[in-house]
C-alpha positions, -999 to +999 in steps of 0.1 A: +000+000+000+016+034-015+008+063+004+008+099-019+036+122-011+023+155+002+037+187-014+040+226-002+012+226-031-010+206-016-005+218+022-010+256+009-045+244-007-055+227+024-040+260+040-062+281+018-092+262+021-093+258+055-085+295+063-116+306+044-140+282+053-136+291+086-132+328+081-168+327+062-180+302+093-171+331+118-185+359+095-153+382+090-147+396+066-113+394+047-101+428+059-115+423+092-097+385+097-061+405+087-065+432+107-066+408+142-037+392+128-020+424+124-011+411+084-020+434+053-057+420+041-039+411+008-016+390+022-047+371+036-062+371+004-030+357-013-033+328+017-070+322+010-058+316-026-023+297-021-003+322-035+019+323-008+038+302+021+034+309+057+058+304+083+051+285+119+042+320+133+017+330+104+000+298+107-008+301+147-017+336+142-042+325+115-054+297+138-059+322+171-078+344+148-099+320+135-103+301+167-085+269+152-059+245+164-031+255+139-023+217+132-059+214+117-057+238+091-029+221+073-045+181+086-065+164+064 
């Protein structure tokens, strides 16, 4: 039994789809969400879209705001 490799790819979709499901699930809105985390609201919306990596830091800033263990937003 082969198990798939998982790429940056695929962890910055999970990443992105994660982040905005549960941005929309708390009602913020995009500008609002990056202004808790103290991040330009484009940056966030280069996240929501996988544009972009996050570091360690990013990624428990994103989970505080959204009120998410950081490990579930890249789990599958």
């Amino acid at each position: 039994m082969s198990r798939s490799r998982v790429t940056g790819e695929i962890l910055r979709v999970r990443l992105a789809k994660k982040v905005r499901t549960s941005r929309n699930k708390l009602h913020l809105t995009l500008k609002a969400a990056a202004g808790h985390a103290k991040i330009h609201w484009r940056h966030w919306q280069k996240i929501e879209a996988a544009e972009v990596n996050v570091s360690l830091q990013m990624l428990v800033r994103l989970g505080t705001v959204l009120s998410v263990d950081p490990g579930d937003l890249i789990g599958t």
